[in-house]
N, CA, C and O of each residue as an XYZ file, in Angstrom:
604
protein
N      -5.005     68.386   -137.484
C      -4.257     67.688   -136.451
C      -4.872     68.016   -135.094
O      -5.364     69.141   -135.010
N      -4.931     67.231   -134.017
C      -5.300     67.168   -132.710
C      -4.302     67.567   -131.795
O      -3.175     67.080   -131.894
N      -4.588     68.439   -130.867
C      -3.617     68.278   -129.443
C      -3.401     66.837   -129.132
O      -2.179     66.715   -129.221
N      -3.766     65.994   -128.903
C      -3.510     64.769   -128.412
C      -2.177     64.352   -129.401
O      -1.162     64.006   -128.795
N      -2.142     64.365   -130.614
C      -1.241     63.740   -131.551
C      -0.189     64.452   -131.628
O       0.764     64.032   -132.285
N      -0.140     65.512   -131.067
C       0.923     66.874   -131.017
C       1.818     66.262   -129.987
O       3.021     66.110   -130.204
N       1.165     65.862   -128.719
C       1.714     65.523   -127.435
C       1.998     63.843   -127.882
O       3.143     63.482   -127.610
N       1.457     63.191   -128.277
C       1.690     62.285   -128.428
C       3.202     61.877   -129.336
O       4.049     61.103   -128.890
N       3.281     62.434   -130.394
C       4.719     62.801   -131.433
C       5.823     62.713   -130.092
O       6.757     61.911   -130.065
N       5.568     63.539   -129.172
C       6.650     63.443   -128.181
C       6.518     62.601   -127.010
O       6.730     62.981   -125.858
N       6.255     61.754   -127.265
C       6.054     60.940   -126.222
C       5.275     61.384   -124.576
O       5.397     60.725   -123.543
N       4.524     62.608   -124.734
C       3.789     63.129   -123.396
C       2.020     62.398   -124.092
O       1.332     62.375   -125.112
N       2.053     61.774   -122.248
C       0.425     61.012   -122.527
C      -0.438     61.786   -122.544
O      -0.168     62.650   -121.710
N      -1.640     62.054   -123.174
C      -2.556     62.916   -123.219
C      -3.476     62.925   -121.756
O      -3.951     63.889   -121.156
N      -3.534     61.320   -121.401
C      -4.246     60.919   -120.385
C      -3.865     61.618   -119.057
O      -4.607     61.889   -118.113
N      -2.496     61.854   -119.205
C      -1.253     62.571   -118.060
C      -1.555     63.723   -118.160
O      -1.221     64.076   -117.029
N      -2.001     64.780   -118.711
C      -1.934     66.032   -119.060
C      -3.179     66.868   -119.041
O      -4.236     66.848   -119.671
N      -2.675     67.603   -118.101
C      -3.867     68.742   -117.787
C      -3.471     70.053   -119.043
O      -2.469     70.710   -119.322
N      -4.856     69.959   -119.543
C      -4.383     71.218   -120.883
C      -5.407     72.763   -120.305
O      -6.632     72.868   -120.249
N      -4.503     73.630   -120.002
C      -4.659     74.943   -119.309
C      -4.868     75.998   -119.793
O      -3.804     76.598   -119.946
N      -6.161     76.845   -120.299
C      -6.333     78.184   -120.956
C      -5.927     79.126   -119.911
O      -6.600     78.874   -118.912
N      -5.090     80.140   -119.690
C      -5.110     81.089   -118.858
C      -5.724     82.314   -119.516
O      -5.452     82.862   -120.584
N      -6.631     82.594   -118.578
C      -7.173     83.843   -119.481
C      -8.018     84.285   -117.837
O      -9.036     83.824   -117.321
N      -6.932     85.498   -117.319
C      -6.906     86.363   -116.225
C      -8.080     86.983   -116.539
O      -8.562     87.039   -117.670
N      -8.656     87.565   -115.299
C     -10.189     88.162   -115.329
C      -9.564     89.945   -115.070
O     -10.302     90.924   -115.171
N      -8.654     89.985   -114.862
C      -8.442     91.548   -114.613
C      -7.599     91.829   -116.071
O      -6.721     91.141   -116.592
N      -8.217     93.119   -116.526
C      -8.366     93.237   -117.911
C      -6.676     94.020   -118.291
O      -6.307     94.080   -119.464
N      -5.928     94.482   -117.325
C      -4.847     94.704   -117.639
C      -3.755     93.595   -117.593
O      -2.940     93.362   -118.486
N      -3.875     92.956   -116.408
C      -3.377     91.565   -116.527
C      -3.506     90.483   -118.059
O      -2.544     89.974   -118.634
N      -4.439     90.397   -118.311
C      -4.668     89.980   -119.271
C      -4.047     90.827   -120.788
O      -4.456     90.127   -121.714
N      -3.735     91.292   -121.014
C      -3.531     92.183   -121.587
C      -1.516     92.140   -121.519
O      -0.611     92.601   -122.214
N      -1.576     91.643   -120.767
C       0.120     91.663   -120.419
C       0.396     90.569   -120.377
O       1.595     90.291   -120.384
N      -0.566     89.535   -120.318
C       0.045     87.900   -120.086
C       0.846     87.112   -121.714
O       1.704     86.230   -121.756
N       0.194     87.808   -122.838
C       1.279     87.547   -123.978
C       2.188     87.600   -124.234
O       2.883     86.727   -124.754
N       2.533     88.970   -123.853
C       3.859     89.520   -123.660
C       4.936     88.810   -122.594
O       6.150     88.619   -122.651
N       3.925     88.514   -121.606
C       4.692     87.584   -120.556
C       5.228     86.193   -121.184
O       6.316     85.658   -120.969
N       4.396     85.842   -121.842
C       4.783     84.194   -122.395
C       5.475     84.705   -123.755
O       5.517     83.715   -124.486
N       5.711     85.171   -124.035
C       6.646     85.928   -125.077
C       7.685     86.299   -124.774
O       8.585     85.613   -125.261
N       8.041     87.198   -124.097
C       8.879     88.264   -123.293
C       9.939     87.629   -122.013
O      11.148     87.661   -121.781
N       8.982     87.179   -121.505
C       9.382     86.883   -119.955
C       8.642     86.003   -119.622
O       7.580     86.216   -119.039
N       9.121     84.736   -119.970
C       8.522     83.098   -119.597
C       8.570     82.868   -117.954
O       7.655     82.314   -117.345
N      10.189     83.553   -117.118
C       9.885     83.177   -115.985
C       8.687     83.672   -115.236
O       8.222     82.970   -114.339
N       8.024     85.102   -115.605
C       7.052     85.146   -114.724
C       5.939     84.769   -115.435
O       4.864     84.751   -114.837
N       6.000     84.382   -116.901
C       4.305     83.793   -117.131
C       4.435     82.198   -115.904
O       3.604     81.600   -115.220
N       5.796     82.045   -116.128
C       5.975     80.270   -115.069
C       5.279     81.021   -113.296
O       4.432     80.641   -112.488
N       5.776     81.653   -113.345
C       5.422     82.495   -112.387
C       4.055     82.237   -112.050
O       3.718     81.056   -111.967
N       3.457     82.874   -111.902
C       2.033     83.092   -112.490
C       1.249     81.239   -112.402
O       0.748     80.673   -111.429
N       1.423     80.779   -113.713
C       1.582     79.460   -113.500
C       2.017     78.617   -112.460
O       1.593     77.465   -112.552
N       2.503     78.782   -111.812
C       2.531     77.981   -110.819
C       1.907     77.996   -109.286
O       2.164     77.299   -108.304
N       0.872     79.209   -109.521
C      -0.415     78.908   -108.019
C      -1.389     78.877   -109.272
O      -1.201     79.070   -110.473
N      -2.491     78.559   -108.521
C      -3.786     78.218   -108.741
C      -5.091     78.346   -107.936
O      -5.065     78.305   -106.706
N      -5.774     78.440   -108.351
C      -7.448     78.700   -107.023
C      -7.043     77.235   -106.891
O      -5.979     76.755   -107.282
N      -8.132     76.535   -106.228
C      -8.320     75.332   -105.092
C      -8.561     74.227   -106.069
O      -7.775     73.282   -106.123
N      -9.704     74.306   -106.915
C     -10.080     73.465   -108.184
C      -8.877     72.945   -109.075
O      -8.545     71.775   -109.268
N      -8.380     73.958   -109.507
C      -7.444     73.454   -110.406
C      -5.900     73.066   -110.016
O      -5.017     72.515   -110.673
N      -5.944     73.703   -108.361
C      -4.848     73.109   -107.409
C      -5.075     71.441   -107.565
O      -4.111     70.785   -107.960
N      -5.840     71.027   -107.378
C      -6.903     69.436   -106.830
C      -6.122     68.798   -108.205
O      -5.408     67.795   -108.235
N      -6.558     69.878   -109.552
C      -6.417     68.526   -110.854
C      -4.809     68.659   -111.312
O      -4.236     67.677   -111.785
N      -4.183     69.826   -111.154
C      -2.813     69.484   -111.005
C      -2.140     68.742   -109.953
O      -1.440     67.829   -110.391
N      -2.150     68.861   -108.819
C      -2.029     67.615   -107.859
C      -2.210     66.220   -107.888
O      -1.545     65.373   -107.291
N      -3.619     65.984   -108.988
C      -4.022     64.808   -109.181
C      -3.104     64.015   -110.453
O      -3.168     62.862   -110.880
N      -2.154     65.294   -110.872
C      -1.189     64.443   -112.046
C       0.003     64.660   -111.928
O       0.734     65.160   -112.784
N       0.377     64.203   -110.560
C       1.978     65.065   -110.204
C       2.614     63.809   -111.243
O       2.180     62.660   -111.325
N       3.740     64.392   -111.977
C       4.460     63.571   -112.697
C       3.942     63.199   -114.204
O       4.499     62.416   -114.975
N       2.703     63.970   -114.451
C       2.416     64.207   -115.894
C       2.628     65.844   -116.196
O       3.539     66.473   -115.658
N       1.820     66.359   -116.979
C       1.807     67.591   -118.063
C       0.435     68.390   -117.839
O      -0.755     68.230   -117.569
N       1.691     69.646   -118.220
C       0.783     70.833   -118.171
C       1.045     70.662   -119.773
O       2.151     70.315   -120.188
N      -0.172     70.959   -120.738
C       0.119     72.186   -121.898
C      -0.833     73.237   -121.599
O      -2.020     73.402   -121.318
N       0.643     74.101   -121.865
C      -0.312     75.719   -121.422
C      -0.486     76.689   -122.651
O       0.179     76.929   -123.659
N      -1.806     77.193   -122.060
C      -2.542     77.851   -123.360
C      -2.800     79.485   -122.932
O      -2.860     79.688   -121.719
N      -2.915     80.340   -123.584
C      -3.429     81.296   -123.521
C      -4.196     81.749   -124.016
O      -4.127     81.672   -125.242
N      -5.663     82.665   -123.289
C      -7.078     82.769   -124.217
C      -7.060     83.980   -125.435
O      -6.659     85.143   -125.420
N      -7.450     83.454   -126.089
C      -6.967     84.630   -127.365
C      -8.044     84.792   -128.728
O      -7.929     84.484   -129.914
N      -9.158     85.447   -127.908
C     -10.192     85.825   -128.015
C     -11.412     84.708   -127.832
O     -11.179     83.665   -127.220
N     -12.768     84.989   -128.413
C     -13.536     83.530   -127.989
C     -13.258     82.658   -128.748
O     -13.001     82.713   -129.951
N     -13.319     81.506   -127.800
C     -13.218     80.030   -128.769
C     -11.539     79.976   -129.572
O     -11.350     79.437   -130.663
N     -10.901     80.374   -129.089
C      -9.310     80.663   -129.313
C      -8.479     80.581   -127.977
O      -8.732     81.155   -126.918
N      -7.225     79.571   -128.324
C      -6.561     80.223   -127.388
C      -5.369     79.695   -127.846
O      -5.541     78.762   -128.631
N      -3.796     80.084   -127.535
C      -2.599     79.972   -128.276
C      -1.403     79.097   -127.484
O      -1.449     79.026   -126.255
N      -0.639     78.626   -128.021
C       0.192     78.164   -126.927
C       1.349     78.761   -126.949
O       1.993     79.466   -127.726
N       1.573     77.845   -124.834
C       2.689     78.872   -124.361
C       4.172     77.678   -124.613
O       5.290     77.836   -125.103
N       3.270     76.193   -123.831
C       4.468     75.317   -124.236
C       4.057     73.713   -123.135
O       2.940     73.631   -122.624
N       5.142     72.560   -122.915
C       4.551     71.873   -122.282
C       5.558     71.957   -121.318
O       6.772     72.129   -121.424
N       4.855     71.811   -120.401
C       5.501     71.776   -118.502
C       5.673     70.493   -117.640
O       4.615     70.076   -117.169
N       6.334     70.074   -117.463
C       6.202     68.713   -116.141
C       5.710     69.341   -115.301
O       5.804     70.565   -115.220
N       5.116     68.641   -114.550
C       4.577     68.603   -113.151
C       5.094     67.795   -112.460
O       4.894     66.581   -112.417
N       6.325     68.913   -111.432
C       7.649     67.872   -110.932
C       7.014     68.089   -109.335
O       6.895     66.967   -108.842
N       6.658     68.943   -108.560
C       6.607     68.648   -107.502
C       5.475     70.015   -106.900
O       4.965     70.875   -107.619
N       5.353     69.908   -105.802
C       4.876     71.382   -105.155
C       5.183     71.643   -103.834
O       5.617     70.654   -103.244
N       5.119     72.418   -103.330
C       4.838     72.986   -102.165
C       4.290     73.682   -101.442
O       3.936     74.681   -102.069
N       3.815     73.761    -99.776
C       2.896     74.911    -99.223
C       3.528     75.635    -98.862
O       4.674     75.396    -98.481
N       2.831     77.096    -98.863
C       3.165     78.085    -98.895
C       2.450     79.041    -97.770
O       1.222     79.065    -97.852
N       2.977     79.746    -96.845
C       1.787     80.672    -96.260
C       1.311     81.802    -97.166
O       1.373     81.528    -98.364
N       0.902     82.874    -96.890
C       0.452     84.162    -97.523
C       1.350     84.681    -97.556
O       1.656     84.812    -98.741
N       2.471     85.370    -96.560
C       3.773     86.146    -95.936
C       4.265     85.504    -97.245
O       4.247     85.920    -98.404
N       4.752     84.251    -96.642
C       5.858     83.487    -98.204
C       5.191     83.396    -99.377
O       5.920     82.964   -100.270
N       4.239     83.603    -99.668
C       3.705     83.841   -101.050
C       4.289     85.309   -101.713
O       4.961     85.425   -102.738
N       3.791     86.443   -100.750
C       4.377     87.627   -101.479
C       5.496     88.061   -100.776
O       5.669     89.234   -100.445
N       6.279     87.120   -100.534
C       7.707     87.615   -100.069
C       8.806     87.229   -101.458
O      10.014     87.456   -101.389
N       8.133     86.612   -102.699
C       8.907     85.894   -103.776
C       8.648     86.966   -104.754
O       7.531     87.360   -105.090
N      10.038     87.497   -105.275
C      10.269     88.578   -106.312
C       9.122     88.437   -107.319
O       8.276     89.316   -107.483
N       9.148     87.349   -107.942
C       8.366     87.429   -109.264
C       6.665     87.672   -109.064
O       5.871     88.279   -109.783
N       6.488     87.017   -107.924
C       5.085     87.059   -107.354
C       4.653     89.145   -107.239
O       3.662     89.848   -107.433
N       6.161     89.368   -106.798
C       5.815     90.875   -106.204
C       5.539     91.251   -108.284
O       4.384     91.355   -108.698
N       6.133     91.320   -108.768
C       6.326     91.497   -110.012
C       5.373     91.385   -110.862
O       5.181     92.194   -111.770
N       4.631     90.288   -110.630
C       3.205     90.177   -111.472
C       2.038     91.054   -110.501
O       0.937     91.352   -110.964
N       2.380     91.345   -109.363
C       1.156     92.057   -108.887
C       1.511     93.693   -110.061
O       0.866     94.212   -110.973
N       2.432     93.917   -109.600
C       2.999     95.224   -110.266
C       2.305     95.111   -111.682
O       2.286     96.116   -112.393
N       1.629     93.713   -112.207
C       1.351     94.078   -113.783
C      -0.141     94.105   -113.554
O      -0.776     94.424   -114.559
N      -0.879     93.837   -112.437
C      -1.994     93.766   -112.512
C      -2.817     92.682   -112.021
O      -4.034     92.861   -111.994
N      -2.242     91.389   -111.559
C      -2.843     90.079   -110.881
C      -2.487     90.452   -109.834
O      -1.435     91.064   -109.648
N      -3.463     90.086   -108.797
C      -4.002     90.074   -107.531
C      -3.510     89.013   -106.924
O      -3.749     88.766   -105.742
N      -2.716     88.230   -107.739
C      -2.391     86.827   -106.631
C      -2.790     86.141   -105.727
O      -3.131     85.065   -106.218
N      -2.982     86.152   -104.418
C      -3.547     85.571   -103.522
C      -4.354     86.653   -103.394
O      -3.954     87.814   -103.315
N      -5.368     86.330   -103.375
C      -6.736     87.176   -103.657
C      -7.470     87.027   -102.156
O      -7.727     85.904   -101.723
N      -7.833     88.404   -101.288
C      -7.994     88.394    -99.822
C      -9.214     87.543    -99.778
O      -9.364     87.134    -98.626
N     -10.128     87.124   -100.567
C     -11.337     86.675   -100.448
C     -11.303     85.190    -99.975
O     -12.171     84.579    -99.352
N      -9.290     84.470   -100.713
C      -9.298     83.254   -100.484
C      -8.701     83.006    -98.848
O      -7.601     83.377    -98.440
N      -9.542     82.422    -98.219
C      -9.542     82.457    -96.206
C      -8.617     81.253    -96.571
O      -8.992     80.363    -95.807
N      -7.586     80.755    -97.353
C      -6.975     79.697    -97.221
C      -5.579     80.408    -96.094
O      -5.266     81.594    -95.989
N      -4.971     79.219    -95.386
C      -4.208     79.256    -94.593
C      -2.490     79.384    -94.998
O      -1.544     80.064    -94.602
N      -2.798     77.886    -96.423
C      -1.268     77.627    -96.946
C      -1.885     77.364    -98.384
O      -3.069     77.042    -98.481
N      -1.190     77.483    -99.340
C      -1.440     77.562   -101.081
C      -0.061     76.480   -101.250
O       0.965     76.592   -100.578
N      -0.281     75.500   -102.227
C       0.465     75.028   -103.560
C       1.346     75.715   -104.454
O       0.725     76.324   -105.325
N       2.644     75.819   -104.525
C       3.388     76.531   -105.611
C       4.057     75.329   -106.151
O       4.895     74.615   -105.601
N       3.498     75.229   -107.412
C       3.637     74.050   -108.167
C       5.649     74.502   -109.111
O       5.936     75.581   -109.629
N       6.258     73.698   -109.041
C       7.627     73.453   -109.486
C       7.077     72.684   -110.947
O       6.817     71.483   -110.869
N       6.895     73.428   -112.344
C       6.511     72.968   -113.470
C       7.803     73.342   -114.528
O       7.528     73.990   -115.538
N       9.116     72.952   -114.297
C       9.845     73.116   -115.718
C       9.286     73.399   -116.900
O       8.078     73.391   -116.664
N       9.412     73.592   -117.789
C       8.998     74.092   -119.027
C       9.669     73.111   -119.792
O      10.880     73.296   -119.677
N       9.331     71.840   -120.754
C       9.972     71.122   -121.686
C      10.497     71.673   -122.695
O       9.721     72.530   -123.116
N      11.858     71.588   -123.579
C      11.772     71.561   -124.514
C      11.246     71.343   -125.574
O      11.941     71.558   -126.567
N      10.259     70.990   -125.717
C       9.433     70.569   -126.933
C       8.507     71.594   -127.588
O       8.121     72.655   -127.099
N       8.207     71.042   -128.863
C       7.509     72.163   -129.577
C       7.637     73.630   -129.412
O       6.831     74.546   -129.575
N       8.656     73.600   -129.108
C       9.175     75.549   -129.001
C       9.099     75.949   -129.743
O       9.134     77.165   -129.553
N       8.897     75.496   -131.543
C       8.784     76.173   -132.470
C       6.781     76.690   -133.009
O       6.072     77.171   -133.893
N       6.814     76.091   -131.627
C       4.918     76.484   -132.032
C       4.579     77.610   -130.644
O       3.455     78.111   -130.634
N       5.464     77.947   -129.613
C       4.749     78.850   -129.088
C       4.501     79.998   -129.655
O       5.296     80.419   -130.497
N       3.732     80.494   -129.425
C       2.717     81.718   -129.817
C       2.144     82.027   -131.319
O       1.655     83.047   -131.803
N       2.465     80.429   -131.978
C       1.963     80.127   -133.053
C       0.941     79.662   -133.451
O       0.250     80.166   -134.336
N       0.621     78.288   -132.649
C       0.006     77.270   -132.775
C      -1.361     77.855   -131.954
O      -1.232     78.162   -130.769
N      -2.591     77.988   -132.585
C      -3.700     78.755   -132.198
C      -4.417     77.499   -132.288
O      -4.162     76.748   -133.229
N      -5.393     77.142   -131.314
C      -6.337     76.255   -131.175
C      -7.984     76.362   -131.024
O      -8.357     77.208   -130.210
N      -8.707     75.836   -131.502
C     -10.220     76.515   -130.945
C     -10.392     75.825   -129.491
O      -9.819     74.908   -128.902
N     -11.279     76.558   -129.246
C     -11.540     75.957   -127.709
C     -13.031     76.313   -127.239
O     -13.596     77.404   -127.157
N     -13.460     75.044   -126.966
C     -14.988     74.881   -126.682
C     -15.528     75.969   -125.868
O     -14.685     76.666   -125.303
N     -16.880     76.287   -125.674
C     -17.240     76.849   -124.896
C     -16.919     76.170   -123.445
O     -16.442     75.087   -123.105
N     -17.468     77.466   -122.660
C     -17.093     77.624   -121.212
C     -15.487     77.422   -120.951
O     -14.760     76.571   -120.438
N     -15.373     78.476   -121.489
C     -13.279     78.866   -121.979
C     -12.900     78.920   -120.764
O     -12.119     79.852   -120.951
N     -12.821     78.757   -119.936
C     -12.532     79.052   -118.354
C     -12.554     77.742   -117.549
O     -12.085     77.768   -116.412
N     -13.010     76.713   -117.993
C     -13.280     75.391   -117.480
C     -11.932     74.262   -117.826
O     -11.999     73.089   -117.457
């Protein structure tokens, strides 16, 4: 079976849908992000909802379609977390970035969040509900995933 036909069963367009490996470069972070989408969905949503600049651009570019979110789970693997609307966003300064509990919360696990290197002014905090659907496949449903796992 295909991701496309998965999303498709539920009526989410494939064409609509940005499909998302998260797989954090800081090795404790990573390391905790399962548990997060396991454990504690609000801050994997957390988390999920900034982005570097690139992938700010292609979620922006589908406000009102789909996230399916994935997690990297080892090479050429990665698992799912679940599917998300992409209902709206907003800017954010730096101050109001880490003035939000959960934000403080994932630094505490090891993500860097707004990362000093990025000279941006205001950031995107994307508002992505989490669908009901296919809940019976998170952290089940393991997928291969092409090279350049990060793309």
């Amino acid at each position: 079976m295909q991701l496309n036909d998965l999303l498709k069963s539920v009526s989410v367009d494939p064409e609509r849908t940005l499909v998302l490996r998260h797989s954090p470069q800081e090795p404790a972070f990573r390391r905790a992000l399962p548990l997060l989408a396991g454990e504690r969905l609000d801050l994997f949503e957390a988390y999920q909802s900034y982005q570097g600049e690139k992938v700010e651009r292609s979620i922006s570019a589908r406000m009102g379609g789909w996230i399916a979110a994935f997690i990297g789970y080892g090479a050429g693997k990665a698992v799912f977390v679940g599917v998300y609307e992409i209902a709206s966003s907003r800017s954010v300064t730096r101050e109001e970035f880490w003035s939000l509990p959960a934000i403080l919360a994932l630094r505490d696990l090891g993500t860097p969040g707004w990362r000093a290197k990025d000279a941006r002014e205001m950031r995107l905090l994307f508002n992505l509900p989490r669908l009901p659907i296919h809940e019976n496949l998170r952290g089940k449903l393991v997928v291969n995933w092409p090279p350049m796992e990060r793309t």
